[in-house]
N, C-alpha and C positions, 0 to 999 in steps of 0.2 A: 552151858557157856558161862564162866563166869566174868560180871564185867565188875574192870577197873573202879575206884571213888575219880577219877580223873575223866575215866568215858562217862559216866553218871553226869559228872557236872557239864560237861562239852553238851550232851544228849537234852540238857532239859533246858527251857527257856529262862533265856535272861532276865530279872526283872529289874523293870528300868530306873531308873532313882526319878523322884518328884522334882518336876518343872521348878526351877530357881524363880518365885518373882521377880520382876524385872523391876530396878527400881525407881521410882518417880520422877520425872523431867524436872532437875530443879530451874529449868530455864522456862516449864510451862505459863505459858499466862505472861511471858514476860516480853519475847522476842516480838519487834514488830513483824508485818505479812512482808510477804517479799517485795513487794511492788507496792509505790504508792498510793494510797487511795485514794480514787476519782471516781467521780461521780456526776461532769459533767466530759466530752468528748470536747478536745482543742477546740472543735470549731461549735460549741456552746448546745449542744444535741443531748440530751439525757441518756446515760448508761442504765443498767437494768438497777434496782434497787437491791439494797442490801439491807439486811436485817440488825446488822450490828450497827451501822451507822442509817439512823433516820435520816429523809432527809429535814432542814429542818426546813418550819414553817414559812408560807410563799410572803406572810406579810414581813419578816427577819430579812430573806432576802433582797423583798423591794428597797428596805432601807439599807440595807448592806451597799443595794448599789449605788444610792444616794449618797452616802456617805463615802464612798470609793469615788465618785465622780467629783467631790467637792474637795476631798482630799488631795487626789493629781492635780486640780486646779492651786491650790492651796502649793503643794510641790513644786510648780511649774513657776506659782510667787514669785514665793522665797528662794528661788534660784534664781530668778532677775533680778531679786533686792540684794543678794549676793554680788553680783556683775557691776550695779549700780553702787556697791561699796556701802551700804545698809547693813548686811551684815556681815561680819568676820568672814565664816568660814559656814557652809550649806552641807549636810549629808545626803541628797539627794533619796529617796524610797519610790523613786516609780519602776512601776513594773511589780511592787511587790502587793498592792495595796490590797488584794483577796488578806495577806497576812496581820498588814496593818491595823484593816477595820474590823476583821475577822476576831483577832483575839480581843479587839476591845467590844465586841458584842456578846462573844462568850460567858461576859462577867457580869455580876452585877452593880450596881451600884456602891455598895459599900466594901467591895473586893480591892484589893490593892494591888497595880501596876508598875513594876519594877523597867523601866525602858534603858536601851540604850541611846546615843544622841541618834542615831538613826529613826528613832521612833516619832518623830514631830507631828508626822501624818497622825498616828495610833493617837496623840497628845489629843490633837484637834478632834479627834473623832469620838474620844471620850467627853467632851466638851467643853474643854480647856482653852482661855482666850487663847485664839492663834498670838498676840502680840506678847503675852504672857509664855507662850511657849515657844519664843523664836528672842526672847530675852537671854538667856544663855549665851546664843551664837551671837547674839547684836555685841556682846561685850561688854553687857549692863552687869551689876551684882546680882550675884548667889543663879537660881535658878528659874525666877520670873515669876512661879505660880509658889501657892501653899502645900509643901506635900500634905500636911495633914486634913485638912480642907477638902483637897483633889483625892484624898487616898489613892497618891500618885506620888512616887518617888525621884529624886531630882534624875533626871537624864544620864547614864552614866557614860564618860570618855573613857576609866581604864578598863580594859576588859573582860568581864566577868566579875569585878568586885559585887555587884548587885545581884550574884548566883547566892554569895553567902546571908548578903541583908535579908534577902526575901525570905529564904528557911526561918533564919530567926526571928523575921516578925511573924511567919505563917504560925511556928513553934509556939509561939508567945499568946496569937490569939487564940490558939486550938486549948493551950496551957488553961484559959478561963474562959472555957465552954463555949467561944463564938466557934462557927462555920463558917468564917473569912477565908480564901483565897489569894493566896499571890500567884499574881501570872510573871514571869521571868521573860523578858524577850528578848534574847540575844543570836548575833551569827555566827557565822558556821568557826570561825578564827576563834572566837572565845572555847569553846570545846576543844583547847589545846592550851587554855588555861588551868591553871592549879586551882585556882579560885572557881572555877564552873566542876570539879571534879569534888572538893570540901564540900562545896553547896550541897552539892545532887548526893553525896554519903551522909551528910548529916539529916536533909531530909527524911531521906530512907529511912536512917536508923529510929529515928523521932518519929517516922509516919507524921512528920509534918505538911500540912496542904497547900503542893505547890504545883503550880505548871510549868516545866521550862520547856519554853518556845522557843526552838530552833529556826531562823531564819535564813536555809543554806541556799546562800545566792552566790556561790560558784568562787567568789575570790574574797580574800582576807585581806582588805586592801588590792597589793597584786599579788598576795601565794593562791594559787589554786589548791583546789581542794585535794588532787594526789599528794601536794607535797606539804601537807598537813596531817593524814589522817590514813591508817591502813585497813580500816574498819571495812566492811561491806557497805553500812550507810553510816550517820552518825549516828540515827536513833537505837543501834545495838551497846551504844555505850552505857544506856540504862541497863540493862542486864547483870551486868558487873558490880551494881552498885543493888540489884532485886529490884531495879525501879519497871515497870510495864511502859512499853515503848508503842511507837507509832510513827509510821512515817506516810505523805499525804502528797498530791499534787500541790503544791502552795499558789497556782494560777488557778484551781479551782474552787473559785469563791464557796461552794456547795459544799462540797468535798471538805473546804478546811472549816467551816464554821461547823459543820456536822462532825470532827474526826475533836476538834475545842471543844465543844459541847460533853462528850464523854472524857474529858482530859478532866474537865472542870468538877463533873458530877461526881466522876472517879475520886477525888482531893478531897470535894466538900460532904463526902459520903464519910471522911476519918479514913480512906485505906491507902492514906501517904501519897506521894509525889504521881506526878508522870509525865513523862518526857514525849515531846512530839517535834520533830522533824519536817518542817516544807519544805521541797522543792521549789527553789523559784531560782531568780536572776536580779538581779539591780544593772536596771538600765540606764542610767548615767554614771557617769566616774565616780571615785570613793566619795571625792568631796571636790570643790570648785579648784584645789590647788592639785588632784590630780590629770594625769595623762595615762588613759587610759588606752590608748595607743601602742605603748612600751609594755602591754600584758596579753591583751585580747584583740582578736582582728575582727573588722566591720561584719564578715559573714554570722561571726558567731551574736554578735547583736542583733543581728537582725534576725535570726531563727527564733530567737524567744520573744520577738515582735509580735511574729505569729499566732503568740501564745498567750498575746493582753490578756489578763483577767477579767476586764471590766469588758469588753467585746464579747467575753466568752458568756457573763451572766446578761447583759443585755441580749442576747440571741435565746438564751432561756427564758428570762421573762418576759420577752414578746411571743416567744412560742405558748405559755403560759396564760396570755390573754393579762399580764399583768401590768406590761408598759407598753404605750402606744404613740406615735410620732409626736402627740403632746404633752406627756410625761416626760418624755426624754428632752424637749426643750425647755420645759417649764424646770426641770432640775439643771440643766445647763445654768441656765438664768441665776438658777440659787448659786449657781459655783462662780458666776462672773463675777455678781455684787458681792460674793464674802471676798473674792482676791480683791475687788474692787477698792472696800471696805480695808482690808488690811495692808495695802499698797499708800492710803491715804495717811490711817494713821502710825503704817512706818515712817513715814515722809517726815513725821513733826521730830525736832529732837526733845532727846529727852533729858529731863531736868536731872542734873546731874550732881551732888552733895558731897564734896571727898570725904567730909566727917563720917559718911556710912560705912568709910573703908573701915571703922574702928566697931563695927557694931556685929553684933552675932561672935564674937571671937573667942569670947569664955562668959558665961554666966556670971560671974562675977571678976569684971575688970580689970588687969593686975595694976600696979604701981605705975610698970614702966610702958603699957599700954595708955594708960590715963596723963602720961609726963606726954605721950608721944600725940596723944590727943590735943593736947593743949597747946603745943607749939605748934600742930598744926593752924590750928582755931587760933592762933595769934599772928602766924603767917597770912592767912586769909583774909583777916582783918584790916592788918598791916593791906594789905595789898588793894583793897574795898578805899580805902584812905588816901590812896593815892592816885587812886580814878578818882575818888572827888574833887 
């Protein structure tokens, strides 16, 4: 029987071509996990430990809650010195204060904080006079404290312009071998800026050492966060840009200083930015001149009630054997006398010099700045001469 070259080839096994490697996830390493990381339960009970996020040490937390309990005190102020016409205009931050004091414990001392005016809490918590840091809103000049001094940058109102300062300072001191840090801390409405999206590419490309902290508390003023953003979370937006992301309960004081801790190490290692993402809420209106009424209903405030951050670490560190019915008063105490303290000397007014309108304006003076100076300083005069 003779067989066919066609039956031949049918008859004998196919051999198979070599497996294609499969090529490398350029998104590995970069994607936050799907769900928040927490690491304490709502009702302040320890979740199982995780190995990527330590948690950190029980003496960070004790003062973490020290500083979050003096803070809302501090918040709670300066929104009655606000009522009482003290200061302009208040951005209230309770509710968020795990975020607050969280990212100003992350850093160290000589790291620099880039805030927005929301952060007054973070200010004071870094240890910035509260009256120095509540100079801005009072109406006073410039920003109240020294940014260089505070390695603390002035407060910023537009939104995200301080995505781009920070890169370039982080740039700058990485440029002559320091291991400084900038932390970035902005809401969830700035990541729908142009200037929070330059920042975080420039970063990246420069492997500049930066953290931007997201503080997404649900409304941008009043846009809610669908009609903002079609992302899954916001922290996928690092991906885009090769930044490594992360997203975090932001009521979990544990959870977020532990999720900052590796944001931080991550920068000050040299291997570029990284973006992290809180979940949290702001529990009073934008600012004293909103109506918060006209966006969100009572129900939905009051479920993130449930969710206080500082209740949720106080139930930890007394489970912990680290705060006991006299700790918790004896820090109350500390949080009375500094509102105490800061209520007083809001109360005094402040000396006030219109000649300083003329000062910080250019390094060197111009003509018609120095003409404008002068008739000032002669109207003043004039005017001192005739109260006499």
């Amino acid at each position: 029987m003779t067989t066919t070259p066609q039956a031949a080839r049918r008859a004998s096994p196919r051999k198979r071509k070599p497996a294609t490697p499969a090529a490398p996830d350029p998104s590995a390493g970069l994607l936050p996990q799907a769900d928040p990381v927490r690491l304490l339960s709502p009702d302040g009970t320890p979740l199982p430990s995780r190995a990527d996020y330590p948690e950190p040490p029980v003496e960070a937390l004790r003062e973490m809650y020290r500083r979050m309990v003096v803070g809302r005190r501090f918040d709670a102020q300066a929104t009655a010195l606000t009522k009482q016409g003290r200061l302009a205009v208040y951005p209230s931050s309770r509710g968020q204060e795990a975020c607050q004091v969280g990212g100003v414990l992350a850093l160290r001392d000589d790291d620099w904080v880039f805030p927005t005016y929301r952060e007054s809490m973070a200010l004071t918590a870094r240890g910035i006079d509260p009256v120095e840091v509540l100079t801005l809103l009072r109406g006073d000049w410039h920003c109240g404290y020294d940014p260089a001094e505070r390695r603390t940058a002035p407060q910023c109102t537009p939104l995200a312009t301080q995505c781009v300062h920070a890169a370039g300072l982080a740039y700058g001191e990485s440029y002559q071998g320091r291991d400084t840090v900038a932390m970035v801390f902005i809401g969830d409405g700035a990541t729908s800026e142009g200037d929070f999206h330059e920042g975080v590419n420039f970063a990246a490309v420069f492997k500049a050492p930066v953290v931007y902290f997201v503080q997404n508390n649900r409304y941008a003023i009043s846009v809610p966060l669908s009609r903002q953003t079609a992302a899954p979370t916001l922290a996928y937006k690092g991906v885009g840009y090769g930044v490594p992301s992360e997203q975090v309960d932001g009521n979990d004081p544990v959870a977020v200083l532990a999720v900052l801790n590796r944001a931080v190490a991550h920068a000050r290692a040299g291997k570029g930015p990284y973006l992290v993402e809180a979940h949290t809420y702001r529990m009073e209106p934008h600012t004293n001149a909103d109506d918060q009424t006209r966006y969100r209903d009572a129900d939905e405030v009051e479920a993130w009630r449930d969710r206080d951050p500082i209740a949720r670490l106080e139930t930890y560190l007394r489970a912990q054997a680290v705060l006991d019915d006299a700790a918790v008063a004896e820090i109350a105490e500390q949080a009375e006398a500094y509102a105490a303290q800061l209520r007083e000397r809001m109360n005094a007014q402040p000396t006030v010099d219109p000649l300083s309108l003329f000062e910080h304006v250019y390094a060197q003076p111009t003509p018609q700045l120095v003409e404008q100076r002068e008739q000032v300083r002669a109207e003043l005069a004039a005017a001192q001469e005739e109260d006499a």
